[in-house]
C-alpha positions as CSV (number, residue, x, y, z in Angstrom):
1,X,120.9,209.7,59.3
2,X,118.5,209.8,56.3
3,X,119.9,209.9,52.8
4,X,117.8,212.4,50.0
5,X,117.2,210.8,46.9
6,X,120.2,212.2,44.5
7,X,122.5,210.7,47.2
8,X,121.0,207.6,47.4
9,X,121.0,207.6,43.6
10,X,124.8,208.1,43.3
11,X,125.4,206.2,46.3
12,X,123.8,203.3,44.0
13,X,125.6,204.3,41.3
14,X,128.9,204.0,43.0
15,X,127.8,200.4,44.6
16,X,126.9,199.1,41.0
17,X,129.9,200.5,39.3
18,X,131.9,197.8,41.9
19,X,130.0,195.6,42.2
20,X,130.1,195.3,37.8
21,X,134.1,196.0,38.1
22,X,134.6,192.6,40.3
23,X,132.4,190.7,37.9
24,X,134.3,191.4,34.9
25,X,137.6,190.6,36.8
26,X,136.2,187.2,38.1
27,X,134.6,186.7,34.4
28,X,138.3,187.5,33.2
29,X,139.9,184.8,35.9
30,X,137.5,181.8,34.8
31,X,138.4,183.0,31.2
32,X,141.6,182.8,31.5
33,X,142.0,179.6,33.7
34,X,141.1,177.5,31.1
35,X,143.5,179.1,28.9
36,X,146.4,178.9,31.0
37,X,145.6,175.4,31.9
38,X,145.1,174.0,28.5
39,X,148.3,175.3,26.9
40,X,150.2,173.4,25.5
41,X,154.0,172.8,26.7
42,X,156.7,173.5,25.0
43,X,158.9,170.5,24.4
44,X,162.9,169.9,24.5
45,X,164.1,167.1,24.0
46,X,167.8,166.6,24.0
47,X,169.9,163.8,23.4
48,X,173.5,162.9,24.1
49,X,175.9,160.9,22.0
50,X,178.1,157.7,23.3
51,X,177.8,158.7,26.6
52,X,177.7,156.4,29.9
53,X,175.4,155.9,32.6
54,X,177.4,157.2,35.3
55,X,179.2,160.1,33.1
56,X,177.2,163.5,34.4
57,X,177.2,164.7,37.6
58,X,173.5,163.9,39.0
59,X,174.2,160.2,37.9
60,X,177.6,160.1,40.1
61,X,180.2,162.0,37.9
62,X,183.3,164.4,39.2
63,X,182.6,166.0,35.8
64,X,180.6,169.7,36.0
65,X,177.1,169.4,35.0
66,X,175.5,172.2,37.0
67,X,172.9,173.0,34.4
68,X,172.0,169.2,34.0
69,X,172.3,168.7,37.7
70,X,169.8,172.0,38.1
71,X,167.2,169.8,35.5
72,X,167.6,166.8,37.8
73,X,167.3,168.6,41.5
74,X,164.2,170.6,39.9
75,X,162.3,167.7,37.9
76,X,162.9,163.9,38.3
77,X,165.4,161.4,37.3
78,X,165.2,157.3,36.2
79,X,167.3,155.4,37.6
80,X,166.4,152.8,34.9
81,X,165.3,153.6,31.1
82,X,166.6,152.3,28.0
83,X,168.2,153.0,25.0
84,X,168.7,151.3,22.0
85,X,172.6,150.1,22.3
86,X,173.8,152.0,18.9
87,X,173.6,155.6,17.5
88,X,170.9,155.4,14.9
89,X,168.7,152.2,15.9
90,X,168.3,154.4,19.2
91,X,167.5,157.5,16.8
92,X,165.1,155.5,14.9
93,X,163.2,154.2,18.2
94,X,163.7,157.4,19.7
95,X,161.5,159.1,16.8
96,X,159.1,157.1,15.5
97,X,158.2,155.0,18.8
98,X,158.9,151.6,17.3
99,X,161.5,149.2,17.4
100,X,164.2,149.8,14.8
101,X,163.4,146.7,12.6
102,X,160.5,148.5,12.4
103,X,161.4,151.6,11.0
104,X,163.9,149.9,8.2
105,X,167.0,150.7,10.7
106,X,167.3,147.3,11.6
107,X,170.8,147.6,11.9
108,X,172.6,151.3,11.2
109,X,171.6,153.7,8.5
110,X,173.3,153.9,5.2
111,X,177.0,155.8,5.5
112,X,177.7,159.2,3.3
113,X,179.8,156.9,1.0
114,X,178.0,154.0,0.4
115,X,174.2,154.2,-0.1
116,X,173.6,150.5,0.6
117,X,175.7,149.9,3.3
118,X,173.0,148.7,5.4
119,X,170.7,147.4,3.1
120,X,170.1,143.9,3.2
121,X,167.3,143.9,1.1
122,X,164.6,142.9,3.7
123,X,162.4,145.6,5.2
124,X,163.9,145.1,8.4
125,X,167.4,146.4,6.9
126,X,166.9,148.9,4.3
127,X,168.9,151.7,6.3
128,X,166.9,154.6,6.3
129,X,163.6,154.9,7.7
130,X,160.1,153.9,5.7
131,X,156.9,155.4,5.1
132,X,155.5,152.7,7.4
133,X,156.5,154.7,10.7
134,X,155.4,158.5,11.7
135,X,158.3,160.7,13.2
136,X,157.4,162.5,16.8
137,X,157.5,165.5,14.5
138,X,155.1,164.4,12.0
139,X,152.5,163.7,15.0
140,X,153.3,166.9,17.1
141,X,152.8,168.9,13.6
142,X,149.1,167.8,13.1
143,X,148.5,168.8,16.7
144,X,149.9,172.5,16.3
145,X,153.4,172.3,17.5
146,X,156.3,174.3,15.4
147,X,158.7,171.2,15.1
148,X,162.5,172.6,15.3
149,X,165.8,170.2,15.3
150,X,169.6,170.9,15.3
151,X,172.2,168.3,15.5
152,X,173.0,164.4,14.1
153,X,170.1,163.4,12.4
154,X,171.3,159.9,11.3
155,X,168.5,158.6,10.0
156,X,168.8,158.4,6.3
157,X,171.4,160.2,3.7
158,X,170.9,159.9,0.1
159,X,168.1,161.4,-1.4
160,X,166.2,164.9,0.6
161,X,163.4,162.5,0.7
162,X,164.9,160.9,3.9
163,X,166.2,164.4,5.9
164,X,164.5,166.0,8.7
165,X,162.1,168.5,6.6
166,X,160.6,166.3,4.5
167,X,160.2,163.4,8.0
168,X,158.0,166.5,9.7
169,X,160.5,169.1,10.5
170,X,160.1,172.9,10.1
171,X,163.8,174.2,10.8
172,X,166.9,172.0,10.8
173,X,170.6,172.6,11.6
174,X,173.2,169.8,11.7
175,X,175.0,167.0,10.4
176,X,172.7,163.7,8.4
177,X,176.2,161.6,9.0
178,X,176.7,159.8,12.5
179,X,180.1,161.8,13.2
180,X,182.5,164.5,12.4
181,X,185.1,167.0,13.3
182,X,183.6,169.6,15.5
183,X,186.1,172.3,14.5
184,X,185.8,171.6,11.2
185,X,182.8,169.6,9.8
186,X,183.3,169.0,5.7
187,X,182.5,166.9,2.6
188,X,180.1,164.0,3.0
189,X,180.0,164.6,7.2
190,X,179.7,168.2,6.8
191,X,177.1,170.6,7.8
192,X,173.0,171.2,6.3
193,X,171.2,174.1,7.1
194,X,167.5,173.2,6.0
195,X,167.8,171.3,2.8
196,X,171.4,172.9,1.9
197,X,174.7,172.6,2.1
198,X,175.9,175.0,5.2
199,X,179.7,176.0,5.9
200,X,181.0,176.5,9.7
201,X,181.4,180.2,10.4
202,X,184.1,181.8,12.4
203,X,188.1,180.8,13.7
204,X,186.4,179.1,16.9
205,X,183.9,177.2,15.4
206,X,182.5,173.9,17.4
207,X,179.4,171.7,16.5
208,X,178.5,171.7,20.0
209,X,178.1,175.6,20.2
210,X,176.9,175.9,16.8
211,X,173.7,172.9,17.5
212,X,172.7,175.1,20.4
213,X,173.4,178.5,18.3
214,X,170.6,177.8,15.8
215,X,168.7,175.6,18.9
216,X,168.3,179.2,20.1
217,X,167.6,180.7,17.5
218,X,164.8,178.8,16.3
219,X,163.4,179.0,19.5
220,X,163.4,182.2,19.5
221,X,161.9,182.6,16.1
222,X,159.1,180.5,17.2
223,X,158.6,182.8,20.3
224,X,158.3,186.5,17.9
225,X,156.6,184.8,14.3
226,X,153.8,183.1,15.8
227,X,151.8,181.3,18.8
228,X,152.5,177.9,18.1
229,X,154.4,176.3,20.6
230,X,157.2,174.2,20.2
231,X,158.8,170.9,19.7
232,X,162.8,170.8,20.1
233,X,164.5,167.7,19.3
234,X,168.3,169.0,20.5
235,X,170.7,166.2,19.4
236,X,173.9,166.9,20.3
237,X,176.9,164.9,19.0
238,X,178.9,165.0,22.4
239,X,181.2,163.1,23.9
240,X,180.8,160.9,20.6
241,X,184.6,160.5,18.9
242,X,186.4,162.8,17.6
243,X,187.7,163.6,21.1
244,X,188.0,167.7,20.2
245,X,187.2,170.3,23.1
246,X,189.2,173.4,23.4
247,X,191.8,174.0,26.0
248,X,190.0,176.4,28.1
249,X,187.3,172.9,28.9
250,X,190.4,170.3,28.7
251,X,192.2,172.4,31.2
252,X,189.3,171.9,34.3
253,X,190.7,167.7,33.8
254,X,193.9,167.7,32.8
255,X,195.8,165.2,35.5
256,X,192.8,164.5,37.2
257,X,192.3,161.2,35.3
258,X,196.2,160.0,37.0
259,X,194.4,157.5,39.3
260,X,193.4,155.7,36.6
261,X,190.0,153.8,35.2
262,X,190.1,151.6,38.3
263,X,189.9,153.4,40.9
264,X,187.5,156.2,39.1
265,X,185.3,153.5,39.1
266,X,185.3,152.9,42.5
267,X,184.9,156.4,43.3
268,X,181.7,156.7,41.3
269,X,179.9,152.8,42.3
270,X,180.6,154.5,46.0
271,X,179.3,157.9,44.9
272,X,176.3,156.7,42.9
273,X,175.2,154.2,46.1
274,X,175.7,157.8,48.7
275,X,173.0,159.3,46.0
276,X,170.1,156.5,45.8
277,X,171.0,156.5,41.7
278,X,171.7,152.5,42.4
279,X,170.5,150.5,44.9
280,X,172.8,148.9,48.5
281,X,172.7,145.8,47.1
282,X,174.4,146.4,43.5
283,X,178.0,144.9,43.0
284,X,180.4,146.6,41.0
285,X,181.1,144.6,37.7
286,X,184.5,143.1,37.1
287,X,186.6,145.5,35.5
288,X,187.0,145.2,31.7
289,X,190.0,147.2,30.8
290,X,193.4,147.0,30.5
291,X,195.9,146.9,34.5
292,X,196.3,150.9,34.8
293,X,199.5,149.6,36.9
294,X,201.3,148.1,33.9
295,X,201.4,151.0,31.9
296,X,204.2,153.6,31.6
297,X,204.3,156.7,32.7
298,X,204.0,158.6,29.2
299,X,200.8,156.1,29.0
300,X,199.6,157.3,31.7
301,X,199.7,160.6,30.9
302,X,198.2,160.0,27.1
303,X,195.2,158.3,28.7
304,X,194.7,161.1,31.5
305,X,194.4,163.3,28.2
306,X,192.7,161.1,26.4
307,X,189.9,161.4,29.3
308,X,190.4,165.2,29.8
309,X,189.3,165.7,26.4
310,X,186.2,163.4,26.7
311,X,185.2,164.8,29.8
312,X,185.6,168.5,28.5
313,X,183.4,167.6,25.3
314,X,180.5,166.9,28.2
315,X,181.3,170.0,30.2
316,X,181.2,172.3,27.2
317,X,177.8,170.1,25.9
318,X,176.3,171.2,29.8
319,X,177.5,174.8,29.7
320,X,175.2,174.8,26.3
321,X,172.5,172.8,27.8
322,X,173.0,176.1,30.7
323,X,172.5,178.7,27.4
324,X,169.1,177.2,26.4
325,X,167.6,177.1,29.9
326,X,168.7,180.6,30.3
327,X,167.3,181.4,27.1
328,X,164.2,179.9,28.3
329,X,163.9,181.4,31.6
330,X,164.6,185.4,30.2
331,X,161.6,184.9,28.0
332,X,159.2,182.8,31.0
333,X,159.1,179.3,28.4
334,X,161.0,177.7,31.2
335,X,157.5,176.6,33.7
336,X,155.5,175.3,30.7
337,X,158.6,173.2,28.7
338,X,158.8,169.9,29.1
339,X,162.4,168.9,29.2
340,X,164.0,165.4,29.0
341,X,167.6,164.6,28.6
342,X,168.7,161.2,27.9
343,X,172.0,159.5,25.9
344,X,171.7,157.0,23.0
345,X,173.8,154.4,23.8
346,X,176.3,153.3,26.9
347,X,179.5,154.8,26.7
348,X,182.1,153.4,23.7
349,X,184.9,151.0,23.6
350,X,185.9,151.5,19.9
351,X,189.5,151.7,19.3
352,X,190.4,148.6,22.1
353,X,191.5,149.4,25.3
354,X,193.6,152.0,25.1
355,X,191.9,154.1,22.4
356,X,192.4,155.0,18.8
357,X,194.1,157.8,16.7
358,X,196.9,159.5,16.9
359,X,198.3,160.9,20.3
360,X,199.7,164.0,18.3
361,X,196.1,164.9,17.4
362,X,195.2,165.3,21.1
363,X,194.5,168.6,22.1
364,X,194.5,169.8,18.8
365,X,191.6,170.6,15.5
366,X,192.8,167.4,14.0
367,X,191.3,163.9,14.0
368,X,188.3,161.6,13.2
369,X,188.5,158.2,14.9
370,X,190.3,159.4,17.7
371,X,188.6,157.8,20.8
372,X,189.3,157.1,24.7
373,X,188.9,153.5,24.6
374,X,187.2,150.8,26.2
375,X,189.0,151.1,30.0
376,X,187.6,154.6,30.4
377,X,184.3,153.8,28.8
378,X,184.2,150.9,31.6
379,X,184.6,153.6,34.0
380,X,181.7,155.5,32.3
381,X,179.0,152.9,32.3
382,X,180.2,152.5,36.3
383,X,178.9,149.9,37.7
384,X,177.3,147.8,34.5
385,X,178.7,145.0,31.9
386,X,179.6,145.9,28.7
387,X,179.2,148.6,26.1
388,X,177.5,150.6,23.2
389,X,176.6,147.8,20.6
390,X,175.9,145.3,23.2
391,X,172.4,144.6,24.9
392,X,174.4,144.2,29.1
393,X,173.2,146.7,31.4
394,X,176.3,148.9,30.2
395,X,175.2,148.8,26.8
396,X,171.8,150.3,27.0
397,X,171.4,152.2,30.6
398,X,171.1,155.5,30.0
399,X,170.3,158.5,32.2
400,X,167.3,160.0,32.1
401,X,166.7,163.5,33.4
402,X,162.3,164.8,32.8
403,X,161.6,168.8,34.2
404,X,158.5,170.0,33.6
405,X,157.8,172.9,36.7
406,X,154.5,173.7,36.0
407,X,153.5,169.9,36.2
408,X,155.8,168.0,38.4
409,X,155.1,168.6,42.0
410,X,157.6,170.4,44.0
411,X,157.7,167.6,46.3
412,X,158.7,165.3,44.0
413,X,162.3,167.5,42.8
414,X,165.3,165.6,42.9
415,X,163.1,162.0,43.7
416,X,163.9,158.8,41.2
417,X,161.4,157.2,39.1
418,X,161.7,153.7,40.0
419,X,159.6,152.0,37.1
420,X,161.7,151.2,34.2
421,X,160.8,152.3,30.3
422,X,162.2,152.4,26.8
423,X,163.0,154.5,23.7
424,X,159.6,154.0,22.3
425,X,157.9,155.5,26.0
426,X,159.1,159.3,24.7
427,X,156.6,158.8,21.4
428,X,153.9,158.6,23.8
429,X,154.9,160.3,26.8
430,X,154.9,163.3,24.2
431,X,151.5,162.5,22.6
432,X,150.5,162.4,25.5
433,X,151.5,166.1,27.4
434,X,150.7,167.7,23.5
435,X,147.2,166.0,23.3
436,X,148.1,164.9,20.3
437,X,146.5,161.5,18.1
438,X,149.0,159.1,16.6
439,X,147.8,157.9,13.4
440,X,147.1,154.9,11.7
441,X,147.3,156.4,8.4
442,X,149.7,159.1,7.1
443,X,150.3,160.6,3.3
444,X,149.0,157.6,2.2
445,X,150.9,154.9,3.9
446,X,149.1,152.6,6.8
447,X,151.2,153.1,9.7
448,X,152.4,150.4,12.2
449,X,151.0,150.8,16.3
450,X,153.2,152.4,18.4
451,X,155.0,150.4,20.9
452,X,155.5,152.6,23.7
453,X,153.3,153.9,26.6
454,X,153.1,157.1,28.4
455,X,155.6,158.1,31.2
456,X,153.4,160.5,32.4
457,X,152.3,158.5,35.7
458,X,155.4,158.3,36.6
459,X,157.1,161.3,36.3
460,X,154.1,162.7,37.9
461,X,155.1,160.7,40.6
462,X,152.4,158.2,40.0
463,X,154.0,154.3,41.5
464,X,152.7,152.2,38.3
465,X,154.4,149.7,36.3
466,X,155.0,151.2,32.9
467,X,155.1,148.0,31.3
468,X,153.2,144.8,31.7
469,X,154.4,142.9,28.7
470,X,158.2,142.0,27.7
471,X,160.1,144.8,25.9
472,X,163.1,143.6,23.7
473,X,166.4,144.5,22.1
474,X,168.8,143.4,19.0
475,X,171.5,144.6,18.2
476,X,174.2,142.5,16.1
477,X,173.5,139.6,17.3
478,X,173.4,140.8,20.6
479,X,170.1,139.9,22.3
480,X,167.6,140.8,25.5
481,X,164.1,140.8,26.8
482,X,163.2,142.3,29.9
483,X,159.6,141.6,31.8
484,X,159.2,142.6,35.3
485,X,162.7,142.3,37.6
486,X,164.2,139.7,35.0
487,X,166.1,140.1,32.1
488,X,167.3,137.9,29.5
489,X,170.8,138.8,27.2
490,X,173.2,136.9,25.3
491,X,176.4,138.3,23.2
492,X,176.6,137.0,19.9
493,X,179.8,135.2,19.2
494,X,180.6,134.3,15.5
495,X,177.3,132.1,15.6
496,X,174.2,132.7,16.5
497,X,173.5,130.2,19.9
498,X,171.4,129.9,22.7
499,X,174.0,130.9,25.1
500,X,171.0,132.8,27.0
501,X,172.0,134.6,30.5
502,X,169.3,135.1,33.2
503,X,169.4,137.9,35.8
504,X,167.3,139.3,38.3
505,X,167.6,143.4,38.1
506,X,166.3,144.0,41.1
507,X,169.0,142.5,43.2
508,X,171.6,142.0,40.7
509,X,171.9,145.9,38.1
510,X,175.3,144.8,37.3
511,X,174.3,140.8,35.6
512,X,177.3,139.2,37.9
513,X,174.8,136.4,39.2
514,X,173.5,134.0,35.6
515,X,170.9,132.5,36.7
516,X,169.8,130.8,33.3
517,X,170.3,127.4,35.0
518,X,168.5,127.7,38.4
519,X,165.3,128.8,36.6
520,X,164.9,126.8,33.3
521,X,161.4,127.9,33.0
522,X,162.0,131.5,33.3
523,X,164.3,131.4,30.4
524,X,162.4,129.2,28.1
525,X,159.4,131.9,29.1
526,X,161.4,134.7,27.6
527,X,163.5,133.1,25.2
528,X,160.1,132.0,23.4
529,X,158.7,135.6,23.8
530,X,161.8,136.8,22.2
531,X,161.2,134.6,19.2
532,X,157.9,135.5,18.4
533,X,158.9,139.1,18.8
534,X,162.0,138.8,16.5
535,X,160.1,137.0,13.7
536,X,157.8,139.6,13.9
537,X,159.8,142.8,13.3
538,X,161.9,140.9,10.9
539,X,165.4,140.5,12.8
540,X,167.7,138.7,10.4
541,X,170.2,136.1,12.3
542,X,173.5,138.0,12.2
543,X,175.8,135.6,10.9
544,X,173.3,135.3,8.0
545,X,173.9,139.2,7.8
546,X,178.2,138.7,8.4
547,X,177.7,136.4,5.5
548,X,175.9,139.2,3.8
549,X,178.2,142.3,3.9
550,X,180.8,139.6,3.2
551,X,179.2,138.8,-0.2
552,X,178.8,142.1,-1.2
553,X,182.5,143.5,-0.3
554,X,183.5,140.5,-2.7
555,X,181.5,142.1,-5.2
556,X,182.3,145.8,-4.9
């Protein structure tokens, strides 16, 4: 069949017209490719407060954590990362990617009430952090992130100069101090909202709702006023003391705690094993509390509430963790934000073994130091030695949960990381995933190299060691330095000693088995690598700072 020449024309015509429509679509899709693939994530990082290892549910709890449990089955979880064995030397690692020497937090930041509480007068101990370290959100802000926090700063007090907008923050919402009523935050521990004083709103006001209130709603701004993306730092003061949940969350516990700290324990180390989180051959660690047996009944029943309450402040801090994700996933953030949840320090014994504060206040909007006491938090840092303020496993183990869908491999949800890392690693990891540059120079100041490295191998799934060289810790007195499988710790007791303890952490988590005298060399290895390190951060020898604060509480 022959075709005349106006149909063979339009015929032509119709064939180009195609032919130029699927060019311009496959010209969109390699535009577009690029784009998509070099956005930057969105970053949340949220952070816990006095809360143990073994204390959620993907790390071997009984308490609810579906939304955190949801993070873990979808992403990847370590089964051994670090913190920093106290509130604000954590914080300080945590943000600037150093050690806390470092930063000027070589011991706590300054309190509300006393400006030089901390200051020992050596750069090491000034308590607030210098112009010689960069914050995460200083960095992430040259590289085009909109830098958003909410929660306990703890990082410096007096003077604005020190607060979260003028260390690289856009928005803030919180508390500076390092604890407060979460009914009723007021005075000296009460509530900023930028650079001002803010007051809690409403009858059922709670510092855990309200953190992820404005966490929201910064996000959200972000999202409508512009394209950057952002950079959440989420820093919740939950389960830290005051123990204050409301009844509706203390209710889901009440008389569950009955059996006691001994045999929760035993529930979790066999839980923990059935889910990979530790290994076969970890023992459980003698228990450090007081004989459940011997107390009365009304005991009893106190310390079942005491733990209801402590357990409900983490159930309300997941359902909140739940409203963000949600928040999130409505609006399609949720692929392309990198998530990591982690605590700052093992779980406290403050307030001896039975707790402090008054019973009366239990279940109530009363108290400050009102705690659960060092049997439970034995039962939190199931199966590990010790607790916050010391360097033992139980001191510094903390969970940490990374999701990123649009990066981590379906095939690698719900897997363990088995490489260990440390506070500083989050500095770089997030470099890193922003494709940002950490500077050597900033406002004028030189700024000191950063001391982590990038997780990014392995929470791609990558088998690598992280680190190579010896990572260390001090804390009071309380020393470690870990390098490959062994570890090195000793507890400081009135003097500082060489009372060094050797353990091997890949067949002994739990430090039961010293082997400081069956491998000499080992220990003379890392106790000299330790040295060097504290002489160069500038750790002070703690009875030399015991002697200190006693000097100046003579003088004041």
């Amino acid at each position: 069949m022959k075709m005349n020449s106006k149909k063979l024309t339009a015929f032509a015509a119709i064939i180009f017209f195609f032919l130029s429509s699927f060019s311009i679509i496959l010209i969109n899709v390699k535009r577009d490719k690029p784009k998509t693939a070099n956005k930057k994530p969105n970053i949340l990082l949220i952070m816990a407060d006095d809360m143990g290892y073994s204390d959620i549910g993907c790390y071997g709890s009984e308490i609810k954590t579906p939304n955190l449990d949801r993070l873990a089955q979808k992403g990847i979880r370590f089964k051994e990362f670090y913190n920093g064995a106290r509130c604000c030397p954590t914080r300080a690692s945590l943000i600037t990617g150093l050690y806390p020497h470092q930063t000027g937090i070589g011991h706590m930041s300054n309190d509300p009430e006393d400006s030089t509480a901390f200051n020992y007068g050596t750069p090491a101990y000034q308590g607030y952090l210098n112009k010689k370290c960069v914050t995460i959100a200083e960095v992430l802000k040259s590289s085009g992130y909109e830098t958003l926090m909410s929660g306990k700063w703890h990082l410096g007090y007096h003077g604005k100069e020190k607060w979260p907008l003028q260390r690289g923050f856009d928005k803030y919402y919180g508390i500076l101090a390092g604890a407060t009523n979460y009914f009723n935050p007021s005075g000296a521990r009460g509530l900023t909202l930028m650079d001002e004083v803010a007051e809690p709103t409403g009858q059922n006001y709670y510092t855990t709702d309200a953190f992820t209130d404005y966490a929201i709603q910064f996000i959200k701004e972000n999202r409508q006023q512009n394209t950057k993306p952002f950079f959440m730092y989420l820093s919740y003061t939950s389960p830290h003391w005051p123990l204050n949940a409301f009844k509706t969350d203390i209710d889901k516990y009440r008389g569950k705690y009955k059996m006691g700290w001994n045999k929760l324990r035993t529930e979790r180390f066999a839980q923990m094993k059935k889910m990979g989180i530790i290994d076969q051959n970890v023992k459980l660690s003698l228990q450090d509390g007081a004989d459940w047996d011997k107390l009365s009944d009304e005991q009893k029943d106190e310390m079942d509430y005491r733990m209801a309450i402590y357990a409900a402040q983490i159930d309300r801090m997941d359902q909140n963790i739940g409203r963000v994700l949600s928040e999130l996933e409505k609006s399609g953030q949720l692929d392309n934000t990198l998530i990591m949840f982690l605590s700052d320090n093992g779980a406290c014994a403050e307030g001896g073994n039975l707790g402090m504060g008054l019973k009366e206040n239990l279940g109530t909007k009363k108290g400050y130091a009102l705690s659960y006491g060092q049997s439970w938090a034995n039962a939190s840092n199931t199966p590990f030695r010790k607790f916050k303020h010391w360097v033992n496993e139980g001191g510094i183990s903390t969970p940490l949960i990374v999701s990123w869908p649009k990066s981590i491999a379906k095939s690698l949800n719900g897997k363990f990381a088995n490489q260990y890392g440390f506070l500083p690693d989050i500095m770089a990891t997030l470099i890193d995933v922003a494709g940002a540059k950490y500077p050597t120079t900033y406002q004028g100041n030189n700024i000191m190299a950063l001391e982590g490295k990038s997780l990014v191998p392995a929470i791609l799934g990558k088998e690598q060691t992280i680190h190579q060289e010896p990572i260390f810790w001090e804390h009071e007195g309380n020393s470690a330095v870990r390098l490959g499988n062994f570890k090195l710790v000793k507890e400081f007791k009135n003097v500082n000693t060489d009372r060094w303890e050797l353990y091997d952490l890949a067949k002994d988590r739990s430090e039961v088995n010293n082997l400081a005298t069956l491998i000499p060399k080992k220990v003379k290895e890392l106790s000299q690598a330790y040295g060097k390190w504290a002489k160069m951060v500038g750790v002070l020898p703690y009875d030399e700072v015991l002697k200190f604060r006693k000097n100046k509480q003579k003088k004041e």
